[in-house]
C-alpha positions in Angstrom: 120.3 80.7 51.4 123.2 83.1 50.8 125.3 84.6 53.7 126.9 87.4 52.2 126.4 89.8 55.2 128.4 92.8 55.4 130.3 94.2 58.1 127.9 96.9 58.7 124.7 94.5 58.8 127.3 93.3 61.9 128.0 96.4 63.7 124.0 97.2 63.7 122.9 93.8 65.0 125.5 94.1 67.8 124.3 97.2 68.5 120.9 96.6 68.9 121.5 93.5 71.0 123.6 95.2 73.6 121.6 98.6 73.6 118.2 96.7 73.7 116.7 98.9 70.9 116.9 100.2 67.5 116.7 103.8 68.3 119.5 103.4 71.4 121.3 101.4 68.9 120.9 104.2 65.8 122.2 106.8 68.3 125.4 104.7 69.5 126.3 104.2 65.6 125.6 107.8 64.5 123.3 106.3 61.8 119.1 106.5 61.1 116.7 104.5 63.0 116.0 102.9 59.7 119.2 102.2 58.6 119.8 100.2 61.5 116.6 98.5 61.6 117.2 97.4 57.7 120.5 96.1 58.4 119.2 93.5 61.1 116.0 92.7 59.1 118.4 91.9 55.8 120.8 89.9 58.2 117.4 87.7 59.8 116.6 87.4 55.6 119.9 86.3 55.1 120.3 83.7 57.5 116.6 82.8 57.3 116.4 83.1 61.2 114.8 85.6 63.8 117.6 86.8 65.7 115.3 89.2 67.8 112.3 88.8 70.0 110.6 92.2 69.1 107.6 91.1 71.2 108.2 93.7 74.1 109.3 96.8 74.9 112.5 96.1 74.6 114.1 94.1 72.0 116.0 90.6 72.8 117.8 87.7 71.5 116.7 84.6 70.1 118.5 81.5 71.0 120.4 82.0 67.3 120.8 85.5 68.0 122.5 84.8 71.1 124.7 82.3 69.3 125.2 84.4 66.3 126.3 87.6 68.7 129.0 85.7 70.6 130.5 85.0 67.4 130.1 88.2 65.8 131.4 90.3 68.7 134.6 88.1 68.0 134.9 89.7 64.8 134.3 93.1 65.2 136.4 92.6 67.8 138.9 91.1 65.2 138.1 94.2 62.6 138.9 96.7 65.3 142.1 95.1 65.8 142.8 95.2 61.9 142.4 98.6 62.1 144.1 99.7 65.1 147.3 97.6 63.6 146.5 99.6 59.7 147.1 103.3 61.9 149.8 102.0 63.5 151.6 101.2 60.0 150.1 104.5 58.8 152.3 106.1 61.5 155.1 104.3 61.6 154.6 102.8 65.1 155.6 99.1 65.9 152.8 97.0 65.8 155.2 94.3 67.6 158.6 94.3 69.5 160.5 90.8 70.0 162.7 91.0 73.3 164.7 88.0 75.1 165.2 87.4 78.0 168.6 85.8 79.1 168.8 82.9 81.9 170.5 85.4 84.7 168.6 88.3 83.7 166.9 90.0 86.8 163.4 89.2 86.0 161.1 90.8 88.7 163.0 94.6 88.2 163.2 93.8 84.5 159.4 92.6 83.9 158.1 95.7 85.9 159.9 98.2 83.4 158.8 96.5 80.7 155.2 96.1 82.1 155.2 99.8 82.8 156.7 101.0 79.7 154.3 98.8 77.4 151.3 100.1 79.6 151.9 103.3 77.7 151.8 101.6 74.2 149.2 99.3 74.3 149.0 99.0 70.3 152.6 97.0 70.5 152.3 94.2 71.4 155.5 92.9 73.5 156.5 89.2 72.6 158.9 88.3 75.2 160.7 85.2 74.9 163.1 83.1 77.6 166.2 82.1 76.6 169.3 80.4 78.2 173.3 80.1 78.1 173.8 80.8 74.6 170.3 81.3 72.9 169.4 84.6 73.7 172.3 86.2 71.5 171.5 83.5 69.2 168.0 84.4 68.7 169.1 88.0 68.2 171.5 87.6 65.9 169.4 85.1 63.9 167.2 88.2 64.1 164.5 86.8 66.0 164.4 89.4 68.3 164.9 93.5 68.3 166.0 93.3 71.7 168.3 91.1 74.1 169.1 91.8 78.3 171.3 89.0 78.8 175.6 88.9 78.6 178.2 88.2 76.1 177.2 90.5 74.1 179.5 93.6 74.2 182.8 92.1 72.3 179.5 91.4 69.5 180.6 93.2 66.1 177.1 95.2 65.1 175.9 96.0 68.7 175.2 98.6 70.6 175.2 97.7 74.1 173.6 99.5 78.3 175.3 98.0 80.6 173.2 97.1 83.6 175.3 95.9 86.1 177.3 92.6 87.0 176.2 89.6 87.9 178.4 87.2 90.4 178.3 83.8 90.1 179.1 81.6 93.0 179.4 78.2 93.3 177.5 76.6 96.0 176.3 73.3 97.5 173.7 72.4 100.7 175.0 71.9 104.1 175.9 68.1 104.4 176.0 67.9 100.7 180.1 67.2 100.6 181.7 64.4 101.8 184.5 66.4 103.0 185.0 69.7 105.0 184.7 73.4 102.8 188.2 74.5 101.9 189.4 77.2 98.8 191.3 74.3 97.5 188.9 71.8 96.3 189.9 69.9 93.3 187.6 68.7 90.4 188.8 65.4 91.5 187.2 65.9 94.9 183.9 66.9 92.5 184.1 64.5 89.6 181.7 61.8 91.8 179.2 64.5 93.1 176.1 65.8 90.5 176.5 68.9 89.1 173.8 71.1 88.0 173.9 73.2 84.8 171.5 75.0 82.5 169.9 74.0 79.1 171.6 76.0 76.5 169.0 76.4 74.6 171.1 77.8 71.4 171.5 75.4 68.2 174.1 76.1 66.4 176.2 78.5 68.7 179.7 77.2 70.2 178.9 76.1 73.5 180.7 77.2 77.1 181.6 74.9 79.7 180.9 77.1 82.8 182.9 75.5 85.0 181.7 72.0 84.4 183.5 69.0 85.7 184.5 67.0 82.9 183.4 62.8 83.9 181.0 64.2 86.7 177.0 63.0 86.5 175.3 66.0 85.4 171.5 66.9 86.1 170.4 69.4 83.4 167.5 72.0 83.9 165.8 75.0 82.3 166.4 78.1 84.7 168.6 79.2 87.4 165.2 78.9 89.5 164.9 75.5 89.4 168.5 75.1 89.7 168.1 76.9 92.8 165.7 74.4 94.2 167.8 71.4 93.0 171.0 73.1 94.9 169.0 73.7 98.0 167.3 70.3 98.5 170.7 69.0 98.3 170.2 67.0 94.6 173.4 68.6 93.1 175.8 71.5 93.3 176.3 74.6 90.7 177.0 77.5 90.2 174.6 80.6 90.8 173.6 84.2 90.5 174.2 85.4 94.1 171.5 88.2 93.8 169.3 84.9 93.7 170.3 83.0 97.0 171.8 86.2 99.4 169.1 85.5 101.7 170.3 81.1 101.8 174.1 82.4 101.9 173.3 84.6 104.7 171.2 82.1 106.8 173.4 78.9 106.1 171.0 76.9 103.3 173.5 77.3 100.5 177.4 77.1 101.2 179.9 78.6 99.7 182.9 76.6 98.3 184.5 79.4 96.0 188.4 78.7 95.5 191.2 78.2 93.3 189.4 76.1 90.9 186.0 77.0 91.4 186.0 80.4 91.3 183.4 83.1 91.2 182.8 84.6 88.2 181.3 87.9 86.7 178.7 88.3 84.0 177.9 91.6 82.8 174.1 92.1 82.2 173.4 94.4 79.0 170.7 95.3 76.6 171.5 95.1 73.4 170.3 96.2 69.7 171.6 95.8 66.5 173.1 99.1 64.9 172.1 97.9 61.0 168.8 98.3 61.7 167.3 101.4 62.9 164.1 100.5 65.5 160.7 102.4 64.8 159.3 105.1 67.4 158.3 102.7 70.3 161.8 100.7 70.4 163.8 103.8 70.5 161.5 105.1 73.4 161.7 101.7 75.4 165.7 102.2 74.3 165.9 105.5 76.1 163.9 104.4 79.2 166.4 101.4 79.7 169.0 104.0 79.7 167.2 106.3 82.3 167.0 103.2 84.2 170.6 101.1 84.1 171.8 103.8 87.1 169.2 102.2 89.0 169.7 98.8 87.9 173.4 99.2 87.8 173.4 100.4 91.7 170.6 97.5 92.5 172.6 94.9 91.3 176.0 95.9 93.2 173.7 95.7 95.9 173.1 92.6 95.8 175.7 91.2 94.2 178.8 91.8 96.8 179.1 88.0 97.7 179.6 86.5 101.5 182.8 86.1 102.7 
């Protein structure tokens, strides 16, 4: 028994099976009622199987040609792809675009312009990847990715940078979480026996930062500043955090803040950045221009949010 079916012998048999007919299916494929009717007779000789029940009106499946149609609707499905993706490379058009996420990155405003913008290219696919501390320039400059919203970037040699906005960091801890009262003078001595919570960096060969760490103090390491957040809150450790994150806690007294000489706040500035040695296709310069309609927005969002508590 040979299986040498063709792609056509496919598209007729799928036809027929979801139109219930030869002539509905003939119509639907623009071809002859007898062209379509060979196709499934040379596919049953083929496979040495009845795929139809051609005992009523209407035509149906066959246990094996209810099996066989599951699997060939995946690859039509498959072919269609193919060819969308071949037109796309025809025209120059992406067929995917590689952005990174850094760990401070605004994510809801951020994932609803992406979402929106890639609504209006559904042929590029958008593989979005998560990175912290270090790794998102990393993965961008190890050109794994065509795009990067994160910091650090701007003093980069080969970038071209939006800037969308600041980010403050504030160091904070839960009520009843120090052993001793809130002043602006508290000393990494005062620290060095309390847990500290910090971020994965997820880069592997970039020079590391310390961010403020306490050098001797226990340290409890996770992947996000979301679960950091939870481990600050439920009073497990202390850290520094985005304050467009926990405005609502600073305002209604579950984080404290114990910002001073030695633990200051500090500013990140949030950017999207591209390489300039490497000109993007059609959709990356659109989704380039739309992050630079929207970094006003962003920009005045984030200053918002980001004027910490005194």
């Amino acid at each position: 028994m040979t299986t040498n079916f063709t792609l056509h012998e496919l598209q007729c048999f799928d036809a027929v099976a979801r139109t219930g007919g030869f002539q509905a299916a003939a119509e639907q494929l623009h071809r002859s009622h007898p062209a379509v009717f060979a196709a499934v007779a040379k596919l049953e000789r083929q496979l040495g199987l009845p795929l139809l029940d051609r005992s009523g009106y209407r035509v149906k499946l066959t246990d094996a040609g209810r099996s066989l149609h599951r699997h060939a609707q995946s690859v039509l499905r498959e072919v269609e792809s193919l060819g969308a993706h071949a037109n796309q490379l025809a025209m120059g058009v992406e067929s995917e675009l590689r952005i990174v996420l850094g760990d401070f990155c605004p994510r809801p405003r951020v994932l609803q312009l992406l979402g929106r913008f890639f609504g209006q290219f559904p042929g590029t696919r958008l593989r979005l990847d998560v990175e912290a501390v270090g790794g998102p320039l990393e993965r961008f400059l190890d050109d794994e990715a065509d795009l990067v919203i994160h910091g650090g970037a701007k003093s980069t040699p080969g970038l071209e940078c939006i800037e969308l906005g600041s980010v403050c960091f504030v160091p904070v801890v839960a009520p009843g979480f120090l052993p001793f009262d809130i002043t602006p003078s508290i000393t990494p001595k005062e620290m060095r026996a309390l847990t500290q919570c910090v971020i994965r960096d997820t880069a592997h060969h970039a020079a590391k930062r310390d961010h403020f760490l306490v050098e001797g103090a226990p340290q409890c390491t996770v992947p996000d500043q979301l679960i950091k957040k939870e481990f600050i809150v439920h009073g497990m450790a202390w850290g520094h955090l985005p304050h467009f994150l926990i405005e609502e806690e600073l305002r209604d007294g579950r984080l404290l803040s114990i910002a001073g000489r030695f633990f200051p706040e500090h500013v990140e500035e949030l950017v999207a950045a591209r390489r300039t040695d490497r000109p993007g296709g059609p959709v990356a310069a659109r989704l380039w221009d739309e992050l630079q309609a929207e970094a006003p927005a962003l920009r005045a969002s984030l200053a918002r949010e980001e004027t910490p508590l005194r």
